[in-house]
BAKEPA-593599 format. One record per residue (C-alpha): x negated, y negated, z. Coordinates in pm, 1 decimal, padded with zeros to 6 digits, always signed. Each point is the difference from the previous one (the first is absolute). Example, Ala and Ser with C-alpha at 12.3 -4.5 7.8 and 13.67 -1.06 7.14 Angstrom:
# BAKEPA-593599
[[-01230.0,+00450.0,+00780.0]]
[[-00137.0,-00344.0,-00066.0]]
# end
This chain:
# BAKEPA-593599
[[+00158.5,+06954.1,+12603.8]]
[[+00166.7,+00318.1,+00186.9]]
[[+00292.2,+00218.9,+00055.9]]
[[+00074.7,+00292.8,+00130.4]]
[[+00245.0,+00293.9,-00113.2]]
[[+00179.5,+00249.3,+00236.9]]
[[+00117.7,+00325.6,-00063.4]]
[[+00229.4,+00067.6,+00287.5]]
[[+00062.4,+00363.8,+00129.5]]
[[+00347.4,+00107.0,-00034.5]]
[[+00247.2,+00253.1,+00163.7]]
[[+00373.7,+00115.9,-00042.7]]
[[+00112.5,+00046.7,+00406.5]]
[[+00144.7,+00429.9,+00008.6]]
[[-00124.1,+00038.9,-00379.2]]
[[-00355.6,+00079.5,-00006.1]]
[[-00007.6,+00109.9,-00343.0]]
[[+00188.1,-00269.0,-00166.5]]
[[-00173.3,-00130.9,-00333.3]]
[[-00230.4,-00295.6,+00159.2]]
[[+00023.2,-00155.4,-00370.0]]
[[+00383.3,-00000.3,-00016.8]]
[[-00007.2,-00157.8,+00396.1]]
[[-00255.2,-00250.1,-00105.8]]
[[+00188.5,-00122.8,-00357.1]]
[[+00288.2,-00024.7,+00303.6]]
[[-00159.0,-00238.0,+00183.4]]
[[-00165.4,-00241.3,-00298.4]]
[[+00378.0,+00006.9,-00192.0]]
[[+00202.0,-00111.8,+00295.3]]
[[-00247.7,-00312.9,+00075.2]]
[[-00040.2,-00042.3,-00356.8]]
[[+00436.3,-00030.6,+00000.7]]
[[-00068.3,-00200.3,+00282.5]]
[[-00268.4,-00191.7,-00110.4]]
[[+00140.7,-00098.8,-00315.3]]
[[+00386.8,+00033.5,+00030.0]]
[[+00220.7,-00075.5,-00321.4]]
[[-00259.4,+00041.6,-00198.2]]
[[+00033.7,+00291.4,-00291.0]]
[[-00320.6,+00153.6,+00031.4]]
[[-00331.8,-00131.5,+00194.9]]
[[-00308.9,-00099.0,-00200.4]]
[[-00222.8,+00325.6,-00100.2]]
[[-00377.6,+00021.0,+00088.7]]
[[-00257.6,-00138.4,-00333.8]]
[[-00228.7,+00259.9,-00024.9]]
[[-00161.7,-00107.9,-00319.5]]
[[-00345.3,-00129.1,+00162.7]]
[[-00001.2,+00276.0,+00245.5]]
[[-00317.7,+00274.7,-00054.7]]
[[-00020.0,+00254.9,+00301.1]]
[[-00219.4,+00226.1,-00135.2]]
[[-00269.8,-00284.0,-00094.4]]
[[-00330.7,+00061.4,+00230.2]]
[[-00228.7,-00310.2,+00143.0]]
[[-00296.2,+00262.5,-00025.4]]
[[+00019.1,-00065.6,-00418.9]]
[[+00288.2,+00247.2,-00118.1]]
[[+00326.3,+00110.8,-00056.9]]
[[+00166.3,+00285.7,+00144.8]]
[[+00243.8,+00220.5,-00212.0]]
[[+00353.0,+00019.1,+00061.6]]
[[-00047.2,+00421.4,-00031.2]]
[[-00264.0,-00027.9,+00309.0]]
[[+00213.6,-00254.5,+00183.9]]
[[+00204.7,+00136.8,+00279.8]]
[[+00366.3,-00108.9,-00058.7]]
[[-00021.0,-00239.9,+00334.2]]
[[-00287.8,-00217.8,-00191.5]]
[[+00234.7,-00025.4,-00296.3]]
[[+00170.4,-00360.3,+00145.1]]
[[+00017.1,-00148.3,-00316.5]]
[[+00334.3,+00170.3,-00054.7]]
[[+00283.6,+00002.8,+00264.8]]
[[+00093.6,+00352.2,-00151.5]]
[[+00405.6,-00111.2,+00041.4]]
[[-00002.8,-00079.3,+00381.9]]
[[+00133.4,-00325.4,+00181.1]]
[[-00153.7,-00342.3,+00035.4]]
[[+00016.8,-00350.6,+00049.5]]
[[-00155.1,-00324.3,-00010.7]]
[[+00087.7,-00213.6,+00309.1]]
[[+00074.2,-00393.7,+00027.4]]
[[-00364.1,+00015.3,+00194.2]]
[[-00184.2,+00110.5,-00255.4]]
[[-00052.6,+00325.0,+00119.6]]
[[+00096.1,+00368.2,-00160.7]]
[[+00165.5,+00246.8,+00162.6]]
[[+00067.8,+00364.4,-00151.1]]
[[-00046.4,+00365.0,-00007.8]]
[[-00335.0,+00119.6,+00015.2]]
[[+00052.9,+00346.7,-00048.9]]
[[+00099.9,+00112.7,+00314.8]]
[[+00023.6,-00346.1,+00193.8]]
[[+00137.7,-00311.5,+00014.8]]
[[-00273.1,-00220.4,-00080.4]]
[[-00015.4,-00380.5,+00094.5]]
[[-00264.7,-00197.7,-00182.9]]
[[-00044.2,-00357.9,+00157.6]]
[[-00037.0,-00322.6,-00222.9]]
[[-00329.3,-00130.4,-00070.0]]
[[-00159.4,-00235.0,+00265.0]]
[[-00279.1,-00224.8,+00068.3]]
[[-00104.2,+00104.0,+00334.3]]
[[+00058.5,+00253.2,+00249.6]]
[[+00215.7,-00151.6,+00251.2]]
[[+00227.4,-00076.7,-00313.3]]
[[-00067.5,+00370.1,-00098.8]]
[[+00118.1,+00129.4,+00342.6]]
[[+00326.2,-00219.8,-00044.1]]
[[+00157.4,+00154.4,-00322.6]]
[[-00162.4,+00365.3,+00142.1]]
[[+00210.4,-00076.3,+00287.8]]
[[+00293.7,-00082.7,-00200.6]]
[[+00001.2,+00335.9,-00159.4]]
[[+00129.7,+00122.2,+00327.2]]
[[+00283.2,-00203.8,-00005.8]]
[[+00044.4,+00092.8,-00363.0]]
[[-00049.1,+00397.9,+00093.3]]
[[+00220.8,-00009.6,+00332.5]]
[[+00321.1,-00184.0,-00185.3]]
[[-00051.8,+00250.1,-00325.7]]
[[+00022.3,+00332.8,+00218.8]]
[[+00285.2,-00200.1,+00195.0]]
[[+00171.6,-00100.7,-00345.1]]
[[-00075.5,+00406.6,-00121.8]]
[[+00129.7,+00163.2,+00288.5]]
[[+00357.3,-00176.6,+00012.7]]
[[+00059.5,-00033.0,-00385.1]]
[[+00248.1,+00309.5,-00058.4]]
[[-00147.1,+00308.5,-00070.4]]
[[-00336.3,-00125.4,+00190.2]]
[[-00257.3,+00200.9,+00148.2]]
[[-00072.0,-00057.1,+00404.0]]
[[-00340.4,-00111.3,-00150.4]]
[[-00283.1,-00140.9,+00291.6]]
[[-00358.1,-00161.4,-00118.6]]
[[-00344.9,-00054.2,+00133.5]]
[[-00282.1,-00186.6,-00034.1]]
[[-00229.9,+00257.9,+00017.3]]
[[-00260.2,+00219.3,-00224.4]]
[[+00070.3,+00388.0,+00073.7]]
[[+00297.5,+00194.2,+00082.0]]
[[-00287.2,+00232.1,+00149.0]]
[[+00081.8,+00307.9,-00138.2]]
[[-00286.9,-00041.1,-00307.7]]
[[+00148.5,-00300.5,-00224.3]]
[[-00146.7,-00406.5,+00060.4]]
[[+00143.3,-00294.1,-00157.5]]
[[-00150.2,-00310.4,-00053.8]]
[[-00044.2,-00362.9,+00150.0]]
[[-00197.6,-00157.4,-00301.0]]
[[-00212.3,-00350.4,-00015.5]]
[[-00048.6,-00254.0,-00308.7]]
[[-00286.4,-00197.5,-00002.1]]
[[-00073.2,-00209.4,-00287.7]]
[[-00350.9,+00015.7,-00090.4]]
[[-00235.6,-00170.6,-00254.3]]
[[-00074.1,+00222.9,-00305.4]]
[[-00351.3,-00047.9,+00006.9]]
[[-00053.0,+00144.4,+00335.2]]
[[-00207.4,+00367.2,-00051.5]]
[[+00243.5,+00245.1,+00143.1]]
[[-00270.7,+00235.1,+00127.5]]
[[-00096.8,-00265.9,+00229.4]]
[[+00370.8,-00039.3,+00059.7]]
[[-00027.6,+00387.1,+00103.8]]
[[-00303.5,-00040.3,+00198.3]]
[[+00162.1,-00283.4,+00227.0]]
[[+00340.2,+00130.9,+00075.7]]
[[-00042.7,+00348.5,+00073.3]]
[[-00181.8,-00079.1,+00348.1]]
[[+00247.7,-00257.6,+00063.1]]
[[+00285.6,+00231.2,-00116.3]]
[[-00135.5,+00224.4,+00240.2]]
[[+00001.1,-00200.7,+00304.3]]
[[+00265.7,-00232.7,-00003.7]]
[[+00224.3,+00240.9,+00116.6]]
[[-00079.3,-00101.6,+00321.5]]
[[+00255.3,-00292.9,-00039.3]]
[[+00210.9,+00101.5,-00294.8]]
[[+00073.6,+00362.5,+00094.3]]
[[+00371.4,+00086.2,+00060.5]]
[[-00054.0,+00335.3,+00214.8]]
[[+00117.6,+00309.8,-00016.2]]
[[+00032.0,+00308.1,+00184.4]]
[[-00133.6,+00294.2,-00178.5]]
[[-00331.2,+00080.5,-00219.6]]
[[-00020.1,+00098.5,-00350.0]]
[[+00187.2,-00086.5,-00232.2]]
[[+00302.4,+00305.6,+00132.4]]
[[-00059.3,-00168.5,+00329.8]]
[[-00005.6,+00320.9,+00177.7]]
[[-00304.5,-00060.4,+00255.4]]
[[+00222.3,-00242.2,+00194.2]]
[[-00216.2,-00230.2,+00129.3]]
[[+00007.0,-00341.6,+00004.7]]
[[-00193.9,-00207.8,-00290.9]]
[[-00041.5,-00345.7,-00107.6]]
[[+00109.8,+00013.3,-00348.5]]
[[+00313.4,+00146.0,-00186.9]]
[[-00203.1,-00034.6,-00327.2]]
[[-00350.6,+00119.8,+00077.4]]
[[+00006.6,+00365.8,-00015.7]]
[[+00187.1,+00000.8,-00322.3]]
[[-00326.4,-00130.8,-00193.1]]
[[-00225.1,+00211.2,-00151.5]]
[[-00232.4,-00196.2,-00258.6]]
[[-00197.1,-00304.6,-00025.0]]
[[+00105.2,-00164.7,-00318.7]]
[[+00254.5,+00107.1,-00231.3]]
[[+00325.3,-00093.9,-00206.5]]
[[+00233.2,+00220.4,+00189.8]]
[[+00265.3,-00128.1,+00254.3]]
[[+00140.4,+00361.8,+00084.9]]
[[-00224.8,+00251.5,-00051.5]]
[[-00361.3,-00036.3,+00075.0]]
[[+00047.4,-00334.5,+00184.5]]
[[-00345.5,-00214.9,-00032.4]]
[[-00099.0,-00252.1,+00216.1]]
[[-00051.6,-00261.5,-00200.8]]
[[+00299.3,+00017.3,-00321.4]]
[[-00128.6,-00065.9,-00345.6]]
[[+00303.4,-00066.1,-00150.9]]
[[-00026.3,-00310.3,-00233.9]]
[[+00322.5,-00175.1,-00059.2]]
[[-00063.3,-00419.9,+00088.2]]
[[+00331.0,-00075.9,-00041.1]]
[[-00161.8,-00321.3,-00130.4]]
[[-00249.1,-00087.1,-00309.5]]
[[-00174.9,+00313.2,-00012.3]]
[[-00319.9,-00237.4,-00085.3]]
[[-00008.6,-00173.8,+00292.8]]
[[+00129.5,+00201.0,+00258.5]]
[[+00018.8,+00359.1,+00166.1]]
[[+00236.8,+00066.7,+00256.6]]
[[-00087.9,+00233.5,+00223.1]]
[[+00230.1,+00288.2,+00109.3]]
[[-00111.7,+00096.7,+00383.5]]
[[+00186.9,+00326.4,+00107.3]]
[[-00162.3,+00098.5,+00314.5]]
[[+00163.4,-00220.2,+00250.0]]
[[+00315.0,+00113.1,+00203.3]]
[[+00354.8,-00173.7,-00002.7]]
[[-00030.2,-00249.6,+00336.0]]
[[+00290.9,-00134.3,+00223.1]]
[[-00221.9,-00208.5,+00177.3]]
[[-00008.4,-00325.4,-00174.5]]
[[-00349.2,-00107.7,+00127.2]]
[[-00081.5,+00368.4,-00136.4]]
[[+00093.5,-00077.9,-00302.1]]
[[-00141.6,-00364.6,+00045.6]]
[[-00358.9,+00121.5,+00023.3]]
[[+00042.4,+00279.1,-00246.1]]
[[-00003.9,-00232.9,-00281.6]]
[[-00181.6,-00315.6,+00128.8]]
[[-00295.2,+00191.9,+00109.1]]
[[-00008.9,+00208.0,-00349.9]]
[[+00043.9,-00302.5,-00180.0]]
[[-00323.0,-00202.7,+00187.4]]
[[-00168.0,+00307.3,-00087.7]]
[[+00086.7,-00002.3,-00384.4]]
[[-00124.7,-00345.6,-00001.9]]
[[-00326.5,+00071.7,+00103.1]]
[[-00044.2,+00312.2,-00228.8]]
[[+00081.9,-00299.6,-00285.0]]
[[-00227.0,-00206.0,+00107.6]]
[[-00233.5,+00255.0,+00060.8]]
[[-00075.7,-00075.6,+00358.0]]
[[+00029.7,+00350.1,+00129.2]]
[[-00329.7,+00082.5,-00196.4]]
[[-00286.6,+00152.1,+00186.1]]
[[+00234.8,+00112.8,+00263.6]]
[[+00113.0,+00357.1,+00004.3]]
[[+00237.4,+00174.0,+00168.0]]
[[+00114.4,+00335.6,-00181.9]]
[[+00020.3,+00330.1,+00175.9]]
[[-00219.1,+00287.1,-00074.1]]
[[+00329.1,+00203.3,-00046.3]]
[[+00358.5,-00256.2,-00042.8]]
[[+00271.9,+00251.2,-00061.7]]
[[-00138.1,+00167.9,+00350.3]]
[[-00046.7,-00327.2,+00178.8]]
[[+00400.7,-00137.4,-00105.7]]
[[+00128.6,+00291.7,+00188.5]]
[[-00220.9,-00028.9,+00297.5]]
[[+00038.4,-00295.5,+00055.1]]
[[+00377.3,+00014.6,+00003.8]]
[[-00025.1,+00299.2,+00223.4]]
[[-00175.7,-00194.6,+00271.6]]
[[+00209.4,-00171.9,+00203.0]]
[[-00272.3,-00082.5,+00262.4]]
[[-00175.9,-00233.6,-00274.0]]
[[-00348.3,+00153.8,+00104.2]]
[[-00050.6,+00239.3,-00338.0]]
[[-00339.5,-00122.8,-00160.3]]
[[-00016.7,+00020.4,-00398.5]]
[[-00302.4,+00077.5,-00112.6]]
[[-00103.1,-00219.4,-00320.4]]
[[-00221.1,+00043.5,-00284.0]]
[[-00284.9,-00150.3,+00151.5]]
[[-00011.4,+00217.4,+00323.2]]
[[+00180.3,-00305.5,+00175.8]]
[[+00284.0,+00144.9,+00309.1]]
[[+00256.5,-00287.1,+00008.7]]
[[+00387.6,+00045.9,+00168.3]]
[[+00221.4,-00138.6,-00207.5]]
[[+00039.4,-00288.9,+00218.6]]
[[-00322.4,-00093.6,-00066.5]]
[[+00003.4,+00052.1,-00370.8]]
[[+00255.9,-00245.2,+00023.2]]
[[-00130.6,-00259.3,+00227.8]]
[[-00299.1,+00000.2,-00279.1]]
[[+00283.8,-00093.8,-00253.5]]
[[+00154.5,-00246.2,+00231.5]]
[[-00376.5,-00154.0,+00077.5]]
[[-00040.6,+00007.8,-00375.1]]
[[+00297.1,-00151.4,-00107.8]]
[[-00036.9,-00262.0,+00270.8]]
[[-00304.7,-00096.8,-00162.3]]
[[+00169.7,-00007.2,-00332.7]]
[[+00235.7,-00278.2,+00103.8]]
[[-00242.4,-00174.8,+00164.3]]
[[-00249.0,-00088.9,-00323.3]]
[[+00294.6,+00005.0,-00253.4]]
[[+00215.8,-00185.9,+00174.5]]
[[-00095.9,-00167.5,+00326.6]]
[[+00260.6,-00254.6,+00166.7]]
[[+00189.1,+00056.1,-00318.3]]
[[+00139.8,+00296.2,+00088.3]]
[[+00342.5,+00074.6,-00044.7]]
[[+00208.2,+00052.4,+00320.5]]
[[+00126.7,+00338.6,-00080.2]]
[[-00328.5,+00151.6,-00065.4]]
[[-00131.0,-00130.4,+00312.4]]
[[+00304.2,+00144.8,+00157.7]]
[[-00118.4,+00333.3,-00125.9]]
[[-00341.7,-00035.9,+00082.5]]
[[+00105.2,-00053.4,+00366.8]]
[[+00284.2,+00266.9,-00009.4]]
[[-00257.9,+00287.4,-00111.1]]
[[-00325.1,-00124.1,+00220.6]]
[[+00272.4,+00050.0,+00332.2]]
[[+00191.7,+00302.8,-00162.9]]
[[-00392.8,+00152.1,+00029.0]]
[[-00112.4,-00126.3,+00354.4]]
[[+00341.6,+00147.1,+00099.5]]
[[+00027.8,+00350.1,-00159.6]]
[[-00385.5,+00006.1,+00161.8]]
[[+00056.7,-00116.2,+00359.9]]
[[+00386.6,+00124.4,+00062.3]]
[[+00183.3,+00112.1,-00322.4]]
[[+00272.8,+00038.6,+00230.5]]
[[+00060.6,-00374.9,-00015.7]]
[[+00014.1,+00026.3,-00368.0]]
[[+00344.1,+00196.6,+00021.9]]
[[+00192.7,-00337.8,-00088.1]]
[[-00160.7,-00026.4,-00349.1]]
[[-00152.5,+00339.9,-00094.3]]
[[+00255.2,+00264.1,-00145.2]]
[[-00130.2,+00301.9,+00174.8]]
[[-00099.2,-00092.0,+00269.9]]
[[+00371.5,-00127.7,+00117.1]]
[[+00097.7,+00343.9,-00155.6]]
[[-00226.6,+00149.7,+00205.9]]
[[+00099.3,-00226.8,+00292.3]]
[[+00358.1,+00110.9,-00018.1]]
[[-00142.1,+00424.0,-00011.5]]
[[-00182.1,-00013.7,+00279.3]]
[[+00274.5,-00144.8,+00181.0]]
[[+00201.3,+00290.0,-00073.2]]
[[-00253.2,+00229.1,+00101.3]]
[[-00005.0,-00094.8,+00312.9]]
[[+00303.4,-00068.9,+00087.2]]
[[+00142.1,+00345.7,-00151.6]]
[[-00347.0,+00201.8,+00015.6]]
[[-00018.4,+00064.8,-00330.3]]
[[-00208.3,+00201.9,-00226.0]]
[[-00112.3,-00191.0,-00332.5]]
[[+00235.8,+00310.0,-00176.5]]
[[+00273.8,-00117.4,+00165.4]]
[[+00275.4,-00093.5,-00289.5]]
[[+00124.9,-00280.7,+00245.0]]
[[-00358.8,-00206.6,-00126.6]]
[[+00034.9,+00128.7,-00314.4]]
[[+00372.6,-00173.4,-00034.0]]
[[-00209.3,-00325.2,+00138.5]]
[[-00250.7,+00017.3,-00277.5]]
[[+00274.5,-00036.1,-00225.8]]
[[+00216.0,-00208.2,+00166.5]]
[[-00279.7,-00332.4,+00053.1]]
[[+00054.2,+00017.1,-00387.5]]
[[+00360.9,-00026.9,-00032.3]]
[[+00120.5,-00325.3,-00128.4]]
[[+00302.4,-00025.6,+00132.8]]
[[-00003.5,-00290.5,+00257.3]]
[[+00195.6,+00194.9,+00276.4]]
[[-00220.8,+00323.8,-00011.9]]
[[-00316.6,-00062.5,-00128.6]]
[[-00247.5,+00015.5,+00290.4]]
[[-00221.2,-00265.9,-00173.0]]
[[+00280.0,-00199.9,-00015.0]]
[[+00110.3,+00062.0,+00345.1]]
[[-00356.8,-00103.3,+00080.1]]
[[+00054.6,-00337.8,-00169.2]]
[[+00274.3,-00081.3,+00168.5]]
[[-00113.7,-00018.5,+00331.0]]
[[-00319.2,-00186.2,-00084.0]]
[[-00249.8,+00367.8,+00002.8]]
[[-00058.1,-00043.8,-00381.1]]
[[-00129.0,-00339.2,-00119.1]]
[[+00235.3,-00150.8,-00282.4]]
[[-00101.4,-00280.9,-00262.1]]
[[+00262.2,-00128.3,-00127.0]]
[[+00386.8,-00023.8,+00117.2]]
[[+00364.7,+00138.9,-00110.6]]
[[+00043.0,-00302.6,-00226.7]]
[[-00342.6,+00006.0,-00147.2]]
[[+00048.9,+00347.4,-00104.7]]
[[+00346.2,-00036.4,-00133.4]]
[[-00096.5,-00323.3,-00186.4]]
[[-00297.2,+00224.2,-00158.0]]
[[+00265.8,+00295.9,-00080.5]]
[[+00175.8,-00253.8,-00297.1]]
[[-00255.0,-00284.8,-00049.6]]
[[-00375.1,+00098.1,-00166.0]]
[[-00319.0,-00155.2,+00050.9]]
[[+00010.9,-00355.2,-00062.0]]
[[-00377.5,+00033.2,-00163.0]]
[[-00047.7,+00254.0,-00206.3]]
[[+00178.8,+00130.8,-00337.4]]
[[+00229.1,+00220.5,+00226.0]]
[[+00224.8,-00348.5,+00011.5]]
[[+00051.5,+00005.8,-00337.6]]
[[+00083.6,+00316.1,-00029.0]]
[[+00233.8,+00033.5,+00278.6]]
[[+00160.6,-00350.0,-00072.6]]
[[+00098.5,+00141.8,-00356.9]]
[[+00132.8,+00264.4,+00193.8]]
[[+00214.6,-00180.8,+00173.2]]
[[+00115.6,-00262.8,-00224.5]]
[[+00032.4,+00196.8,-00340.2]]
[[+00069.0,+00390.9,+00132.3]]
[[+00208.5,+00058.1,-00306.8]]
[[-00234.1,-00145.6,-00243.6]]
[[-00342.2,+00208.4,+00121.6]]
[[-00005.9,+00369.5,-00188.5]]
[[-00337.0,+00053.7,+00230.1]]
[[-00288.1,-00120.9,+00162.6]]
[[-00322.0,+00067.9,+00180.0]]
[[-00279.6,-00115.2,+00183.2]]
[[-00131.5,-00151.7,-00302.3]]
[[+00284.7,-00096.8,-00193.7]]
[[+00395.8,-00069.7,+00008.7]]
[[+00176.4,+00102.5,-00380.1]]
[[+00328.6,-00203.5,-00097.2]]
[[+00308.0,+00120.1,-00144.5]]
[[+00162.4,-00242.6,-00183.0]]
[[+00301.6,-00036.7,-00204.5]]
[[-00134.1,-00226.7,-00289.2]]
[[-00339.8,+00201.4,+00003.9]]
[[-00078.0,+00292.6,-00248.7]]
[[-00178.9,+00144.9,+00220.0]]
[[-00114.1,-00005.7,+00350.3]]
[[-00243.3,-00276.7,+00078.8]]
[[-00316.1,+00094.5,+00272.3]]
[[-00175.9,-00263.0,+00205.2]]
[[-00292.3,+00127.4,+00091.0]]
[[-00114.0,-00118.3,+00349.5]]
[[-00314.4,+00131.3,+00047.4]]
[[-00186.9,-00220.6,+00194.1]]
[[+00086.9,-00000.3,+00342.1]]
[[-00012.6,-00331.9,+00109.6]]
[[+00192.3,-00091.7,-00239.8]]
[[+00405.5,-00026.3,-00026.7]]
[[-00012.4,-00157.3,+00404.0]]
[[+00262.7,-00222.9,+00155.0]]
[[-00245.2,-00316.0,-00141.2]]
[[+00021.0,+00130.0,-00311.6]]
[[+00329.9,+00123.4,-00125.6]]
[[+00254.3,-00190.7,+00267.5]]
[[+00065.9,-00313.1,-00204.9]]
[[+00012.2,+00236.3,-00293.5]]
[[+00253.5,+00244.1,+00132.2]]
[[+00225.5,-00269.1,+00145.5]]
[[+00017.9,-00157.0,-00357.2]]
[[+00102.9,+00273.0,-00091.0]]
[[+00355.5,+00131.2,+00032.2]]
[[+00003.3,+00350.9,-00172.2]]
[[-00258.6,+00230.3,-00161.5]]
[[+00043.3,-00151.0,-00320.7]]
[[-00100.6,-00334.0,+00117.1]]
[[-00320.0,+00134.4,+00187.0]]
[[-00079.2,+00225.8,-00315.1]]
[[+00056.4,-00334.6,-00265.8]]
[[-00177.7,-00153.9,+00242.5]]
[[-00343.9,+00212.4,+00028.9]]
[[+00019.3,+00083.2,-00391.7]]
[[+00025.2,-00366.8,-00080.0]]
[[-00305.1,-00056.2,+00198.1]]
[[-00144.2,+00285.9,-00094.9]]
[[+00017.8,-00160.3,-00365.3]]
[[-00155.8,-00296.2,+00085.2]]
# end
């Protein structure tokens, strides 16, 4: 099970210092009046089962030591919405944010990540012309380099009984070195950006711990916040914020089915005995990023000197191995699909990364820079590249470069226009994401709120509001609830319904 969440960056064309809140409660209120139209107000966010503050190391962390961006179990007055898709989108502070449904598997992942865009591009639209509107642009990126990142976060799902220091030990060398293929690129080091050169992540530089429970100050590597979503018993899920916000879809693709194949095998404790962590990690995540060439060694623990390619060919090898005795001939297509997407996403990057432009984010960034350079001669201060940096991230389809890319065949796309728009409305057919976003769309004026684990009625012959808590993921899918919900009329029919049975 996996998701991701996107804050996107945010700016008010001739007002640079308009309120970034007030232009991002803008953009989720007109989709939400969009979204939902004729209805009197839009479901609010449960936040009941939500602890922020609650640490997978063994502890809690006070709301006095919390910085107010951890704080998420409150949405502190601003705008948001629950989508017919299943997905959330609202004000995270100072962006919009766009938090995809829950899925079963990356491709599916990539699909409803995808249809954020769509979501993202017709709210700024919808924002702009409303009267009154601000000339509001977005982009899917992580830095408006001048010192502040935003995030592109992961969900995993993960057993409970997995040790998390072994989680730790695992992912921060892959962490580390994936960038390779997930990076977005970005012109500038540090996190001000000032030393324009050209890097391979937007997110890299902006880390500066190992392991911790902060998202905006003191980034870690590896996240330790532990909210499941799901019964805390069985479950952790677990909250990756090092990875940068992809347009490539095969980017994006990899990103999660290669993280997930590697979760798997920290479960089933196949990655013991095999050690990859760097003598110095926090050092190694910006070095890495700053070398385009792909020829920095790390230097791990054990004295070892490995590229990052070839700490990840030892994953790839290892995880190939993994399928192999778990699974055999019984492998699942997808999966395989990975397996063959990441072994030639390696040989690649090592033999002519050049070649790799069609899938990997920074290198078609970097693709479209050069070009510039030497057509123009240009210097990498020139502001023309710098306007280029930005514009690959711009979501509008007739000026974003990545876009632009897409369109005549440079940047490999998944999925089509009506796959995307059917993902923008419809959910995941298996997961509880269909429940929720089919009581969404059938009973909008009966649900006072919802969330990832539960969807709260409002109705008339009730005392009270009535919760259903939804907490198990796989549970509430198309299968499951279908029959139920077309038997079902109204709200007060489904609600009879579950209590009665409920009862028995």
């Amino acid at each position: 099970m996996m998701g991701i969440e996107t804050e996107y960056g945010i700016s008010v064309t001739g007002q640079p210092a308009a309120n970034a809140m007030f232009a991002s409660s803008q953009i989720v209120n007109a989709y939400a009046n969009f979204a939902l139209p004729g209805v009197r107000r839009g479901p609010k966010w449960d936040y009941n089962e939500e602890y922020p503050l609650r640490d997978a190391r063994g502890f809690d962390m006070s709301r006095a030591e919390a910085d107010i961006s951890q704080l998420t179990d409150d949405d502190l007055g601003m705008a948001n919405v629950i989508l017919t898709n299943g997905a959330r989108l609202y004000v995270d502070h100072a962006h919009p944010e766009y938090s995809a449904p829950e899925a079963t598997n990356p491709r599916d992942a990539v699909l409803w990540d995808r249809a954020g865009m769509v979501v993202m591009e017709s709210a700024a639209r919808l924002a702009t012309s409303a009267p009154g509107g601000l000339p509001i642009l977005l982009y899917k990126n992580n830095t408006d380099n001048k010192g502040a990142s935003y995030g592109c976060h992961e969900n995993y799902l993960m057993r409970r009984a997995t040790p998390f220091a072994e989680i730790v030990r695992c992912l921060i060398p892959f962490f580390i070195t994936r960038q390779v293929f997930t990076g977005a690129g970005r012109l500038g080091i540090g996190q001000d950006g000032r030393d324009l050169q050209y890097q391979i992540s937007q997110r890299a530089d902006f880390f500066e711990v190992e392991v911790g429970l902060e998202t905006t100050l003191k980034r870690p590597i590896i996240n330790t916040r532990d909210e499941p979503h799901a019964d805390p018993e069985l479950y952790r899920r677990l909250h990756v914020i090092v990875g940068d916000a992809n347009l490539s879809d095969v980017a994006t693709y990899l990103k999660l089915g290669t993280t997930s194949l590697v979760l798997s095998m920290i479960e089933d404790q196949f990655l013991q005995g095999h050690d990859f962590m760097p003598q110095h990690p926090v050092r190694e995540i910006h070095q890495v990023s700053h070398d385009a060439t792909l020829t920095h060694r790390l230097t791990l623990e054990h004295g070892r000197r490995l590229t990052a390619l070839e700490i990840q060919q030892e994953f790839w090898l290892l995880a190939t191995k993994y399928c192999d005795e778990k699974y055999g001939a019984k492998l699942d297509d997808q999966t395989r699909d990975v397996l063959t997407r990441w072994e030639g996403m390696l040989v690649g990057l090592g033999t002519d990364f050049w070649g790799c432009a069609a899938e990997v984010d920074w290198i078609a960034k970097l693709q479209l820079l050069e070009g510039f350079r030497a057509r123009d001669s240009l210097g990498w201060d020139s502001p023309k590249l710098q306007a280029i940096d930005l514009q690959y991230a711009d979501i509008r389809r007739d000026r974003g470069l990545a876009a632009k890319l897409e369109q005549r065949g440079l940047l490999t796309r998944m999925f089509t226009d009506e796959q995307v728009l059917a993902a923008v409305t419809a959910p995941p057919v298996d997961t509880r994401a269909y429940f929720r976003g089919e009581c969404i769309r059938r009973y909008p004026e009966s649900i006072a709120a919802a969330s990832w684990d539960s969807v709260v009625f409002d109705i008339p012959e009730s005392k009270s509001l009535l919760r259903v808590p939804t907490l198990e993921p796989t549970r509430g899918t198309k299968g499951h609830v279908e029959t139920l919900l077309d038997s079902c009329p109204t709200a007060e029919d489904l609600v009879r319904t579950l209590t009665a049975n409920s009862a028995d």
